[in-house]
MARBA-677537 format. One line per field, with one value per residue: residue number from 1; residue in one letter; chain; x, y, z negated of N, C-alpha, C in turn. Coordinates in steps of 0.05 Angstrom, whole numbers. Example, Ala and Ser with C-alpha at 12.3 -4.5 7.8 and 13.67 -1.06 7.14 Angstrom:
! MARBA-677537
seq = 1_2
type = a_s
mol = A_A
n.c1 = 264_257
n.c2 = -114_-45
n.c3 = -156_-142
ca.c1 = 246_273
ca.c2 = -90_-21
ca.c3 = -156_-143
c.c1 = 264_258
c.c2 = -66_1
c.c3 = -156_-157
! end
This chain:
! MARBA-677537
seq = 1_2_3_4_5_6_7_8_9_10_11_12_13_14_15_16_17_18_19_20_21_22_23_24_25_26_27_28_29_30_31_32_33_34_35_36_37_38_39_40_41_42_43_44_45_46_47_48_49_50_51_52_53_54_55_56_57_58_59_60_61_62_63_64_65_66_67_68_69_70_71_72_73_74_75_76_77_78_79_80_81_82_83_84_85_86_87_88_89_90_91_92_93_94_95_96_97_98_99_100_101_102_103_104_105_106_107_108_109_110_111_112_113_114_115_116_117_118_119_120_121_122_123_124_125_126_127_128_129_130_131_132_133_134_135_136_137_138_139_140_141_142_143_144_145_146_147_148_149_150_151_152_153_154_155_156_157_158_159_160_161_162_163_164_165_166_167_168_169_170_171_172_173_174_175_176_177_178_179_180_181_182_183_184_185_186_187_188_189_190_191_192_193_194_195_196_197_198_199_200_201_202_203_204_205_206_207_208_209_210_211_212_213_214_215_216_217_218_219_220_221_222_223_224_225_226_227_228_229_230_231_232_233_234_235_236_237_238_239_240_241_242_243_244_245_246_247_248_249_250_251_252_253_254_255_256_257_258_259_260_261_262_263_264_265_266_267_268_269_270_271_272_273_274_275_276_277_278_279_280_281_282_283_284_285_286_287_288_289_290_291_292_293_294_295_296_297_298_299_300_301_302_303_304_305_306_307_308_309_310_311_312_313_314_315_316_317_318_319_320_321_322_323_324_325_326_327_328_329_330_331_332_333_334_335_336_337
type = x_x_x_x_x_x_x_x_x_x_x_x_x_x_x_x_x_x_x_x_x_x_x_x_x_x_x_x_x_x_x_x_x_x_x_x_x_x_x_x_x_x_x_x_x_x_x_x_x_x_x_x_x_x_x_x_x_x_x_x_x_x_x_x_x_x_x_x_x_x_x_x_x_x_x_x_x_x_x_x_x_x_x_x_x_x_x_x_x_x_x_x_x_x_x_x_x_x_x_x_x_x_x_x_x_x_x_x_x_x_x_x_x_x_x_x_x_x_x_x_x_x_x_x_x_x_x_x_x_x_x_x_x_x_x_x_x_x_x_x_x_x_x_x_x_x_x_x_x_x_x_x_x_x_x_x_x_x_x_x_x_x_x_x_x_x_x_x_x_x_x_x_x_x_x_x_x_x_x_x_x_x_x_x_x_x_x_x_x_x_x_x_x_x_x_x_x_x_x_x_x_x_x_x_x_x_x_x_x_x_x_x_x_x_x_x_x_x_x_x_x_x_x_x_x_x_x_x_x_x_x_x_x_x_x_x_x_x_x_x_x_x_x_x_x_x_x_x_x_x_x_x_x_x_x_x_x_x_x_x_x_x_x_x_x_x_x_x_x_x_x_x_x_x_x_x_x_x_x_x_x_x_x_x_x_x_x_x_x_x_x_x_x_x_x_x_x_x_x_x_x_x_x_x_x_x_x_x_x_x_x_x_x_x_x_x_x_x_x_x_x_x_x_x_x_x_x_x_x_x_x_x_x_x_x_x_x
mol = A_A_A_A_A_A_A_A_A_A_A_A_A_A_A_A_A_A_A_A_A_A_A_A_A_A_A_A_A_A_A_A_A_A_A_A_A_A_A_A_A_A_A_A_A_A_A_A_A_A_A_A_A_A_A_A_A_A_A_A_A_A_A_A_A_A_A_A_A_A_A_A_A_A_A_A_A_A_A_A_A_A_A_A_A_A_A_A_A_A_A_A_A_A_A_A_A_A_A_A_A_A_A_A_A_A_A_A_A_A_A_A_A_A_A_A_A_A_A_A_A_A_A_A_A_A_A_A_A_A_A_A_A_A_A_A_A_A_A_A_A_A_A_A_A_A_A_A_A_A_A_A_A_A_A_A_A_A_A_A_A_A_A_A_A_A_A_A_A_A_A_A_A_A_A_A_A_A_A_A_A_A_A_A_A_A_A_A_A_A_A_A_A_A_A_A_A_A_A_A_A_A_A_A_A_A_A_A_A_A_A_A_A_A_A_A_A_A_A_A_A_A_A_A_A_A_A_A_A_A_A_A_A_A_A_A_A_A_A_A_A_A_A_A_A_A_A_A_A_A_A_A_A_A_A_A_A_A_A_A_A_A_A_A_A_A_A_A_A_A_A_A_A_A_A_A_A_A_A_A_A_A_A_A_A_A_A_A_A_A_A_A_A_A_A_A_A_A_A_A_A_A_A_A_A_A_A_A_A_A_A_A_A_A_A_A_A_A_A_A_A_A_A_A_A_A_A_A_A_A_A_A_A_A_A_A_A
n.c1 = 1604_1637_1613_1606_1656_1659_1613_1640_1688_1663_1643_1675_1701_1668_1669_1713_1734_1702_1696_1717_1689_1730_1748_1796_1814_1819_1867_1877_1840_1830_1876_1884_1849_1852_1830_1848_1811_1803_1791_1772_1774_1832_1870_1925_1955_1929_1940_1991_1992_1961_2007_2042_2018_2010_2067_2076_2046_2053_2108_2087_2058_2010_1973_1929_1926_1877_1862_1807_1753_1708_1683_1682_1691_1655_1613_1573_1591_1626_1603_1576_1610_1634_1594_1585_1640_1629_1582_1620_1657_1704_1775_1800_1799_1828_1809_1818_1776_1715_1687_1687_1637_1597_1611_1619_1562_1558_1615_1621_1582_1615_1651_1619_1616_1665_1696_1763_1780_1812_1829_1861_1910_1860_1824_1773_1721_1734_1702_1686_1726_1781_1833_1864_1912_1961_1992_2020_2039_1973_1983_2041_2042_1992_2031_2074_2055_2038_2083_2123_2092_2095_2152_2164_2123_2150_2139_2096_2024_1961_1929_1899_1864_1857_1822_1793_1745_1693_1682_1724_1757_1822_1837_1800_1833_1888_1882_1853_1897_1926_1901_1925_1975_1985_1979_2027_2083_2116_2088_2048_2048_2006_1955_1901_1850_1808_1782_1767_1738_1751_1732_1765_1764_1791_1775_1735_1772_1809_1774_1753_1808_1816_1773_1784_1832_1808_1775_1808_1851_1897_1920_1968_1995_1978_1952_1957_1923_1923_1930_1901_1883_1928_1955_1920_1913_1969_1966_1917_1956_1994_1965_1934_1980_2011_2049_2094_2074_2036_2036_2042_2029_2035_2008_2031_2042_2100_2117_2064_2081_2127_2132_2119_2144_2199_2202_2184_2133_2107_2144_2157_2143_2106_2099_2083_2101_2067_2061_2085_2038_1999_2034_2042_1995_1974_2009_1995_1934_1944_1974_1937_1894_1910_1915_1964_1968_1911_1902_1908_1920_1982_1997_2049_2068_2100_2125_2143_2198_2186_2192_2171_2104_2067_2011_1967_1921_1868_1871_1897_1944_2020_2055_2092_2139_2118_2153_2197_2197_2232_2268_2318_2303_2263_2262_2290_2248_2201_2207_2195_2147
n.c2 = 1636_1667_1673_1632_1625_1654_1637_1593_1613_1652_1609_1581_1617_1623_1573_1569_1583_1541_1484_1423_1349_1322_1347_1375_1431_1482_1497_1559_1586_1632_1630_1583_1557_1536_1509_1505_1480_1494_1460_1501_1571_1619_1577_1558_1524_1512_1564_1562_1512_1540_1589_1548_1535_1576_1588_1541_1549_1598_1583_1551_1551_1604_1595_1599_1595_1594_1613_1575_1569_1550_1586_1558_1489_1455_1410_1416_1474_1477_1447_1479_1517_1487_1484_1546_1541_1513_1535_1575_1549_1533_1512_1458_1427_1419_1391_1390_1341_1359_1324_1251_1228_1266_1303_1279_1276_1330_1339_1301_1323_1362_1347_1333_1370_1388_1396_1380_1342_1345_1300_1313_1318_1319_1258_1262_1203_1148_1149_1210_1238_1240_1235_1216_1255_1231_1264_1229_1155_1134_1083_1096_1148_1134_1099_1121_1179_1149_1123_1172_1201_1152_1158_1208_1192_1148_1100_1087_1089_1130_1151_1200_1218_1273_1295_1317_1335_1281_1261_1268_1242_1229_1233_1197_1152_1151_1143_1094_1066_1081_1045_1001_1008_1010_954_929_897_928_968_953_974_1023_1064_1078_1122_1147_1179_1251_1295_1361_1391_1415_1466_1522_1541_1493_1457_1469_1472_1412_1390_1407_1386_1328_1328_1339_1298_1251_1245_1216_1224_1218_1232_1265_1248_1298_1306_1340_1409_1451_1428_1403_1456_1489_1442_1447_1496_1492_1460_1494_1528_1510_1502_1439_1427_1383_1336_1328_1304_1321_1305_1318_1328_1386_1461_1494_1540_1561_1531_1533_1566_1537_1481_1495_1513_1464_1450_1416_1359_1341_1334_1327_1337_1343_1385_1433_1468_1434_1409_1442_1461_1398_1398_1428_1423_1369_1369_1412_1386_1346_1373_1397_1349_1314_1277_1227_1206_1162_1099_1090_1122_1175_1234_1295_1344_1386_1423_1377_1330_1271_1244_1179_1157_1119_1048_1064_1114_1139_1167_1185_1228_1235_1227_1242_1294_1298_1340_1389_1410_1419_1438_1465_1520_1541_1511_1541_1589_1581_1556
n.c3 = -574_-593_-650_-678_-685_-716_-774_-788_-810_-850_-876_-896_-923_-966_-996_-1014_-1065_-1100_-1140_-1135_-1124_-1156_-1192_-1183_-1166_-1106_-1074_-1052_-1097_-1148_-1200_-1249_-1306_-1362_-1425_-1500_-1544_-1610_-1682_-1716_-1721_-1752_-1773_-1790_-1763_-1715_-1691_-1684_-1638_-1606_-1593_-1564_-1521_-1495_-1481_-1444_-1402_-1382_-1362_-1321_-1252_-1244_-1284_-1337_-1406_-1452_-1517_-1563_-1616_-1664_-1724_-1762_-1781_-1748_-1713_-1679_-1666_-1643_-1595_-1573_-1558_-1515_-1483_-1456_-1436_-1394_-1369_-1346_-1310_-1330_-1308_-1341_-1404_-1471_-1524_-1600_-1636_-1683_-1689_-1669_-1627_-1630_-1596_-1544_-1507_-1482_-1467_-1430_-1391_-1377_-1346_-1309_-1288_-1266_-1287_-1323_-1374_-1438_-1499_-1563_-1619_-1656_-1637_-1579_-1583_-1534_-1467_-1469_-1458_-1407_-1426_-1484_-1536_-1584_-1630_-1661_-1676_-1708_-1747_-1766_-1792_-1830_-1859_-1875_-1907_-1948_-1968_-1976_-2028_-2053_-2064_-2085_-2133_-2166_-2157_-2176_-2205_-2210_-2151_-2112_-2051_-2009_-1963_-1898_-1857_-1865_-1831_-1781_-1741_-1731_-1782_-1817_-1789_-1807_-1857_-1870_-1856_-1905_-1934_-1919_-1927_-1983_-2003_-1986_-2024_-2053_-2070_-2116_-2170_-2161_-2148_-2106_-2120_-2111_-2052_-2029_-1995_-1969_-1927_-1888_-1909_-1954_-2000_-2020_-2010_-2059_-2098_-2106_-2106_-2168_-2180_-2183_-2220_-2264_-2270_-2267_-2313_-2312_-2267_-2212_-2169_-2109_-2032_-1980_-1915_-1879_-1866_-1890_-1932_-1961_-1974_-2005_-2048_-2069_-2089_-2128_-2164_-2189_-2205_-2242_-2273_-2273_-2240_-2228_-2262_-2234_-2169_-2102_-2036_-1965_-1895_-1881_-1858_-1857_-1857_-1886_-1935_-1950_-2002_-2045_-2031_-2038_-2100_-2118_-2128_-2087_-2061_-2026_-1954_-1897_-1819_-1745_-1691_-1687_-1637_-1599_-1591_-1559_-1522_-1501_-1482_-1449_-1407_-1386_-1379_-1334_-1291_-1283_-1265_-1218_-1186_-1185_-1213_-1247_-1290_-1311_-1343_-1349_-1318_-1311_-1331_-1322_-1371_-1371_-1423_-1469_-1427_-1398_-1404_-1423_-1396_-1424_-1438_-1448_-1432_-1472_-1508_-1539_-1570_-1610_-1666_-1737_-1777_-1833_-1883_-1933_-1989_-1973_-1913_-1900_-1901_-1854_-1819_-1824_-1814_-1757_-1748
ca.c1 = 1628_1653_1591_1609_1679_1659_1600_1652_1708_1647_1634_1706_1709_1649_1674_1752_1739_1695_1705_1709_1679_1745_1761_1811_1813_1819_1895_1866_1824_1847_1889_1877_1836_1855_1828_1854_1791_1810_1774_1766_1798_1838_1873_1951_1960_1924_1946_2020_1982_1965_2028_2053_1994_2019_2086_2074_2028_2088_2119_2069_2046_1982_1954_1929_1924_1857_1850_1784_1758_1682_1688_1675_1694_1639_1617_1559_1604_1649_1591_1564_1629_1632_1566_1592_1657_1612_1577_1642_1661_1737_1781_1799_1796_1834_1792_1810_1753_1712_1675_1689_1621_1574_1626_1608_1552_1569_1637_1618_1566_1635_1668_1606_1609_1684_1724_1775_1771_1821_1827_1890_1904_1837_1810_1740_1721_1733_1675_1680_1758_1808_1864_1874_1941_1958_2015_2035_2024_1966_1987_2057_2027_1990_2057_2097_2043_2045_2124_2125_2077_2113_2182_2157_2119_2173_2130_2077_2007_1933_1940_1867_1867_1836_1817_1787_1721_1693_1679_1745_1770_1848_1845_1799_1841_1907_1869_1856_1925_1943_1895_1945_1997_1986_1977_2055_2088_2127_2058_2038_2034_1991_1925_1882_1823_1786_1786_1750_1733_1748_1716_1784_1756_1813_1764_1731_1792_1809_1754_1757_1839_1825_1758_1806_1849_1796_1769_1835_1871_1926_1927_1998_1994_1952_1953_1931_1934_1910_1946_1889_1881_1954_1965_1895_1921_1992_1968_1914_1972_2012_1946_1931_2001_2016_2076_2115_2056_2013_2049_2026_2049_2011_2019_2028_2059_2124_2102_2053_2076_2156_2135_2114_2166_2224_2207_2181_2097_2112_2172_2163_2110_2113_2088_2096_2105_2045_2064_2091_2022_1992_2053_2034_1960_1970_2021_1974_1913_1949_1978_1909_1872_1926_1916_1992_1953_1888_1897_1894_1938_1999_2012_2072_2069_2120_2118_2170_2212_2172_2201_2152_2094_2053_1984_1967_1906_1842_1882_1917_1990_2032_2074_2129_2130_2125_2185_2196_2201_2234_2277_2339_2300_2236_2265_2291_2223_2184_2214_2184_2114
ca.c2 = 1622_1687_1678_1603_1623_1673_1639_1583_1635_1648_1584_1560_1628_1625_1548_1567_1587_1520_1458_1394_1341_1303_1368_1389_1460_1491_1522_1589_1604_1650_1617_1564_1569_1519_1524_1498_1483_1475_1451_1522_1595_1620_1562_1561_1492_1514_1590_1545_1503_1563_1593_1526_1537_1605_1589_1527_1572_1621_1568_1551_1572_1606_1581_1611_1580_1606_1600_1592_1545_1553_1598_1536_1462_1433_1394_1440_1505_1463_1444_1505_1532_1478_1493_1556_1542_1496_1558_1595_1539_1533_1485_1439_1439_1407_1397_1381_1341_1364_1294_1233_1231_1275_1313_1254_1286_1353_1329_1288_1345_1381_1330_1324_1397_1381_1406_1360_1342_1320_1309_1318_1316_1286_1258_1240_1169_1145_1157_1230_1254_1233_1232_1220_1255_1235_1274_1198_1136_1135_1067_1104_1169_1134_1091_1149_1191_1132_1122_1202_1198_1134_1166_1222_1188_1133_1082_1080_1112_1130_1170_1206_1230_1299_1300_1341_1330_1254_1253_1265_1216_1224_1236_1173_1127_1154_1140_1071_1060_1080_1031_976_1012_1005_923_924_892_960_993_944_1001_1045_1054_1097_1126_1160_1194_1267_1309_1388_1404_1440_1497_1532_1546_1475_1436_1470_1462_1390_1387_1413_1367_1305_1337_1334_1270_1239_1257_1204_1227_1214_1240_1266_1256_1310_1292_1366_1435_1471_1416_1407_1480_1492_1428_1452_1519_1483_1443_1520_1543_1484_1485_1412_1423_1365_1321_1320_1307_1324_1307_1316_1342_1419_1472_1493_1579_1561_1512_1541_1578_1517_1465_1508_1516_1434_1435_1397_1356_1341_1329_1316_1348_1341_1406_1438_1486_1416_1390_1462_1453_1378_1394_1444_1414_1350_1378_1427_1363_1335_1395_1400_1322_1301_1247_1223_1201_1134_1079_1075_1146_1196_1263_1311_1360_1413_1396_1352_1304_1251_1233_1171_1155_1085_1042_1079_1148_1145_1172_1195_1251_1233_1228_1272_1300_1307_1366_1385_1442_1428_1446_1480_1554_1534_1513_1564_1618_1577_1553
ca.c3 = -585_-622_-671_-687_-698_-753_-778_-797_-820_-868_-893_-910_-947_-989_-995_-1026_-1100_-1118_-1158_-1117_-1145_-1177_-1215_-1167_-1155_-1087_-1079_-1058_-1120_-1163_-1218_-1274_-1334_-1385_-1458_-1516_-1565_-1632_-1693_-1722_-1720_-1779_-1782_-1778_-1749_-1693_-1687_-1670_-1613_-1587_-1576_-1540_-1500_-1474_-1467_-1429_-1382_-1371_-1345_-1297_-1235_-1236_-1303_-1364_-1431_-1472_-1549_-1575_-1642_-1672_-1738_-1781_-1770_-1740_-1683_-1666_-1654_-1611_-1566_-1564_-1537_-1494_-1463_-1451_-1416_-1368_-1344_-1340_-1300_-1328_-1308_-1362_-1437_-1482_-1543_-1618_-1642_-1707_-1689_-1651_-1617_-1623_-1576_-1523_-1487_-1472_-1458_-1398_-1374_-1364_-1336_-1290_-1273_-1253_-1311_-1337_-1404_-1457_-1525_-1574_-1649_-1674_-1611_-1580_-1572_-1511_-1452_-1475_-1445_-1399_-1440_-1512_-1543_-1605_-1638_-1676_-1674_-1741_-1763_-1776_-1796_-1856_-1875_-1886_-1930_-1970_-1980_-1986_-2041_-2077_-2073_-2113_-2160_-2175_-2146_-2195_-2218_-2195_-2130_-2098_-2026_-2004_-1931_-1886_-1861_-1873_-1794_-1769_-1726_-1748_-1818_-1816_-1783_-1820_-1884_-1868_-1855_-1920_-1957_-1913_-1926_-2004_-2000_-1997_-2055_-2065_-2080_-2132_-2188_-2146_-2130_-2095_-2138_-2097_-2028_-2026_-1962_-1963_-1898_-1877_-1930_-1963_-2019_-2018_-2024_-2071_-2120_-2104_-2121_-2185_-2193_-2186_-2235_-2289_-2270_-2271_-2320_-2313_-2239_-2212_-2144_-2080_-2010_-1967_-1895_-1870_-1863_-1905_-1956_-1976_-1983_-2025_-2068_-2087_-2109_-2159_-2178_-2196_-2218_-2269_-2289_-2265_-2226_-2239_-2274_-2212_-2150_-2074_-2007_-1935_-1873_-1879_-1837_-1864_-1857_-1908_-1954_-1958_-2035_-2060_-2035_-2056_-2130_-2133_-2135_-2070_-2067_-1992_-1929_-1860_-1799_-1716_-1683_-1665_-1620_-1578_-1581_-1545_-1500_-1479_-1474_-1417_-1379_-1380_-1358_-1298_-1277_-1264_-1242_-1193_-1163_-1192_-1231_-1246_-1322_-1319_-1350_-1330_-1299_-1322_-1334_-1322_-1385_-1389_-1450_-1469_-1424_-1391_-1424_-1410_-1403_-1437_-1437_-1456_-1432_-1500_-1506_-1556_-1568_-1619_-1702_-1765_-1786_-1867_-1896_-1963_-1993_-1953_-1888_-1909_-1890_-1824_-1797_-1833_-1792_-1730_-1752
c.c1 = 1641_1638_1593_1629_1672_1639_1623_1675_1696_1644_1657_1711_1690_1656_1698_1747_1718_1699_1705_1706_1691_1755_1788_1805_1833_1850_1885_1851_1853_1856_1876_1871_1836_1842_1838_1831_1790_1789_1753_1788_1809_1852_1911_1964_1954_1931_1972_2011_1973_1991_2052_2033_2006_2048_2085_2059_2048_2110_2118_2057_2021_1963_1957_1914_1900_1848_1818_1771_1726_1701_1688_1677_1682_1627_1599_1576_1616_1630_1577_1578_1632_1608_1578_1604_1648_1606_1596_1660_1703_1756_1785_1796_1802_1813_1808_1793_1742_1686_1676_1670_1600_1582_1619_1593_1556_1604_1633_1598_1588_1640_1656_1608_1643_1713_1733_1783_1796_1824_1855_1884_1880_1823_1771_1737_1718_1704_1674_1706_1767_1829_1865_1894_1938_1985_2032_2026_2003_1979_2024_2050_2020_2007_2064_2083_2049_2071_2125_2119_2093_2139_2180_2140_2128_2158_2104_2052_1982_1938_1909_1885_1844_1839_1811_1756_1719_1691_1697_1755_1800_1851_1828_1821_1865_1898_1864_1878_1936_1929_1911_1963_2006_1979_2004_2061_2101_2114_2051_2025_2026_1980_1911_1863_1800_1797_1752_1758_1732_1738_1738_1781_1783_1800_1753_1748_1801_1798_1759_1784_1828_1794_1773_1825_1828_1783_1782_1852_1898_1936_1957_1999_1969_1962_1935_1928_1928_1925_1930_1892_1916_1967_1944_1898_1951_1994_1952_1932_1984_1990_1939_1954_2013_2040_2096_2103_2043_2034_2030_2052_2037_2024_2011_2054_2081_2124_2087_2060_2111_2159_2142_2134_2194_2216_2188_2153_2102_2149_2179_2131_2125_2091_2096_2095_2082_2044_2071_2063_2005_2004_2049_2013_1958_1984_2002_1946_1926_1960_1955_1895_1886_1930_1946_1978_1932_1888_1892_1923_1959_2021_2036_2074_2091_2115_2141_2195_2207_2179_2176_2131_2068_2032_1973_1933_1886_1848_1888_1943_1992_2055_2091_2112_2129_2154_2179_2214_2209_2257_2301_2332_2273_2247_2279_2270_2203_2191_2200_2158_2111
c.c2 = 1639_1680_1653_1603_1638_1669_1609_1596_1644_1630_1588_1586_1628_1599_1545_1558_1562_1499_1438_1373_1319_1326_1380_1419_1462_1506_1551_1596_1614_1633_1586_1569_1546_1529_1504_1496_1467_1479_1484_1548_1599_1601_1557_1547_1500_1532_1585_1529_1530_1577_1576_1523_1560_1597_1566_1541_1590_1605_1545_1558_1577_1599_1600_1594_1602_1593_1592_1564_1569_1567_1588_1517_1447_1431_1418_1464_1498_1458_1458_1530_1519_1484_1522_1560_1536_1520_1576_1591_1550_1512_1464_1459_1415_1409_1382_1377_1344_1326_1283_1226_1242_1301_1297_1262_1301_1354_1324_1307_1357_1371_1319_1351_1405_1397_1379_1370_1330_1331_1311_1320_1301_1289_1252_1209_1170_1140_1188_1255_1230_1226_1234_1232_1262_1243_1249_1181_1137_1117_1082_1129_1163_1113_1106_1159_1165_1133_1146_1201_1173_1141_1190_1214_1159_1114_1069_1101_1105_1157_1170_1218_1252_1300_1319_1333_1295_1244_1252_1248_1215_1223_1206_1139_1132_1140_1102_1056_1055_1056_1004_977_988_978_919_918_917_977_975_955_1026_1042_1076_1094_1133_1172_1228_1286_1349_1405_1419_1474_1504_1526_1513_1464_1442_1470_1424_1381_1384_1393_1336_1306_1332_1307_1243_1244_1241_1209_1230_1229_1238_1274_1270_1308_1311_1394_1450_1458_1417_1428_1490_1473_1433_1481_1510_1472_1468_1521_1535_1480_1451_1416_1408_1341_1305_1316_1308_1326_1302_1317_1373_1439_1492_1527_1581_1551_1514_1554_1549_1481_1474_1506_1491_1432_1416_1388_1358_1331_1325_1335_1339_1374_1420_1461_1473_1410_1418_1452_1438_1381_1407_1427_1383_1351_1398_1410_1347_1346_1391_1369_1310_1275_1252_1224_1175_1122_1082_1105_1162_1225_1275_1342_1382_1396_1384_1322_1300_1239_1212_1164_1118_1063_1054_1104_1146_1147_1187_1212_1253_1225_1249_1264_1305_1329_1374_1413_1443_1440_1465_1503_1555_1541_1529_1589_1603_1575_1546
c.c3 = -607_-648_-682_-708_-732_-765_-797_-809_-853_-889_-909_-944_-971_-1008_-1020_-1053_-1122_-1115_-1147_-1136_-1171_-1191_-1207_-1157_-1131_-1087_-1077_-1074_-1130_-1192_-1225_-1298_-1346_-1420_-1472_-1540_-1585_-1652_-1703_-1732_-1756_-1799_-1771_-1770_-1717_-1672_-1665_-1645_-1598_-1572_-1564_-1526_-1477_-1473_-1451_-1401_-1370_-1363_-1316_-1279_-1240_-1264_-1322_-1388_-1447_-1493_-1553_-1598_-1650_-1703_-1767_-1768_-1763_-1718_-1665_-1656_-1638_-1584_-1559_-1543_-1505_-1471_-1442_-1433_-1391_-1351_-1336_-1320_-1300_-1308_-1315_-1394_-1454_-1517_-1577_-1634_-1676_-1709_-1670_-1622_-1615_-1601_-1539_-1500_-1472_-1460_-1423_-1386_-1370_-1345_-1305_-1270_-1264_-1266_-1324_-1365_-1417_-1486_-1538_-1605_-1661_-1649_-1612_-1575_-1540_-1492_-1457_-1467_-1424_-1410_-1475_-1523_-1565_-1617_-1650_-1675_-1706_-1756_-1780_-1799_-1825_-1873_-1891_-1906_-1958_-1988_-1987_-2019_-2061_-2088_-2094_-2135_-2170_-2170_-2162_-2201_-2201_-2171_-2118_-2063_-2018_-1978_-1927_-1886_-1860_-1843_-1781_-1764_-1743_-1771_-1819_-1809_-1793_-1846_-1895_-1865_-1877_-1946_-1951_-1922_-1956_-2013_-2006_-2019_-2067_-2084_-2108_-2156_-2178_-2146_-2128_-2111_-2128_-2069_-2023_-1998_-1984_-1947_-1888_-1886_-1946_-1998_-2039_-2024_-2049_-2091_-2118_-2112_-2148_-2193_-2202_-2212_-2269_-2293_-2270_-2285_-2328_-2292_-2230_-2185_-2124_-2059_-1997_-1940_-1876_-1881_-1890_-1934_-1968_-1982_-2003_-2051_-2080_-2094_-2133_-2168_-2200_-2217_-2249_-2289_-2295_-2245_-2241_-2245_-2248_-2183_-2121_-2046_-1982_-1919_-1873_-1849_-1861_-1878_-1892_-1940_-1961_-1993_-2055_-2059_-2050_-2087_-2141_-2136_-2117_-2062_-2029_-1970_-1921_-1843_-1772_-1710_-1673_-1637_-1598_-1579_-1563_-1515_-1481_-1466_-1445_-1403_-1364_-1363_-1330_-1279_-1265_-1255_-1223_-1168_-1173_-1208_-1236_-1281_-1324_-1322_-1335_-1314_-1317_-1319_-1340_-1348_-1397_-1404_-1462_-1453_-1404_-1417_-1411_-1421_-1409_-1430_-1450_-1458_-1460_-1493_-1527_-1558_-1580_-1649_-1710_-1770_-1814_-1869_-1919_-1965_-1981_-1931_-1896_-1898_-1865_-1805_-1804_-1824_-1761_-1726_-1782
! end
């Protein structure tokens, strides 16, 4: 009877520290291992999700928030890490995607090996996360660039758009937005000329800015709808000597792009906070490792200050708007991100 007792005393403990098979972790393991996997390092959009990663974590029991982003923007390095985590057997991993689906497979091999999965900022297609979270709604998202973009160039002209990569789920479906947007009778003297991809290259967009610039030379304005791109397009603008001629307006981070709003290459952008979308990502996934929700339609997540945030039909939810940016506030939030 003694040899039963401690042959089961055994079990339970060899039993504690693994994965059950809804992605529930065991209370007695040792913590929570969350990652945050963004498109690629070196990137100061993401640097800010990071540290709402860790402070959401420091406000949680037991959890730790881990950076980590392929060294270049593409899908391969992401599922290479992913592979990785699998054998590392984390717990979740919030992912921003460098592509919609070719993320898909390796996704659900996590998901099989009982890591919960979600996506955030440019998501995966659905079958490939739990949870969508998208910092805006897009259809608003590519309004606004628009109106941005008309208010500085008096509502008239040829206007190009410099993306990121052509695969990107968000910059795609923002982009599309804005060819509705520009249907409005408002837009009438506008028109999109072109739409070019930077790959999220500093270097790249920038050659590409300044190709538009010669290939256009009535060019009235450019949307950039990317942290790297809209900071790589309003220094060709400096560079070219077009400040004033050429106009540009994206989504940048405030850190970066405070030289160039103050003295007028950019009159104004928009952004959401990224250090809130780090923030939500953890508290979302430790809510479902932990069994508080599953992720499905309908549920509510408790997220710090963040509030409640809910989970919608096809796990989509949203996390608030862009805020505009311009030289009354520019050195505010440039001391934050």
């Amino acid at each position: 009877m003694k040899n039963k007792t401690i042959l089961v005393v055994l079990i339970l403990a060899l039993l504690s520290p693994m994965v059950f098979a809804n992605g529930q972790k065991d209370a007695s393991s040792d913590g929570t291992k969350i990652v945050l996997l963004v498109k690629s390092l070196g990137n100061g959009f993401f640097e800010a999700v990071a540290d709402g990663g860790k402070e959401a974590a420091g406000e949680l029991d037991g959890v730790e928030s881990i950076y980590m982003g392929p060294s270049a923007a593409t899908a391969e390095g992401q599922i290479e890490i992913i592979e990785t985590l699998i054998a590392q057997r984390v717990d979740g991993i919030a992912i921003s995607a460098n592509d919609p689906d070719a993320l898909i497979p390796v996704a659900k091999k996590a998901m099989k090996a009982g890591i919960r999965v979600i996506s955030f900022d440019s998501n995966i297609s659905e079958g490939g996360r739990e949870v969508a979270l998208s910092p805006s709604d897009s259809e608003l998202i590519g309004s606004q660039q628009v109106r941005l973009i008309a208010e500085l160039c008096d509502y008239k002209g040829q206007i190009a758009i410099l993306s990121a990569t052509a695969q990107a789920t968000n910059q795609n479906e923002w982009i599309s937005y804005m060819y509705e947007a520009f249907k409005a009778p408002e837009y009438k003297d506008m028109e999109i000329v072109e739409v070019v991809y930077g790959d999220d290259a500093a270097d790249k967009s920038y050659r590409e800015a300044v190709g538009l610039f010669k290939k256009y030379p009535d060019l009235a304005g450019i949307i950039s709808p990317t942290t790297v791109g809209v900071l790589a397009t309003a220094k060709a603008i400096e560079d070219e000597g077009l400040k004033g001629k050429v106009q540009i307006t994206g989504l940048g981070l405030p850190s970066e792009m405070q030289h160039y709003i103050e003295n007028g290459t950019c009159g104004q952008m928009a952004l959401w906070n990224p250090v809130d979308l780090g923030y939500s990502s953890i508290y979302i996934l430790n809510a479902m490792i932990k069994g508080e929700v599953e992720g499905n339609p309908g549920d509510v997540i408790s997220a710090g200050r963040m509030g409640t945030i809910t989970i919608g039909e096809g796990g989509n939810s949203i996390m608030g708007e862009p805020f505009v940016f311009n030289k009354d506030n520019i050195a505010e939030y440039a001391s934050i991100f």
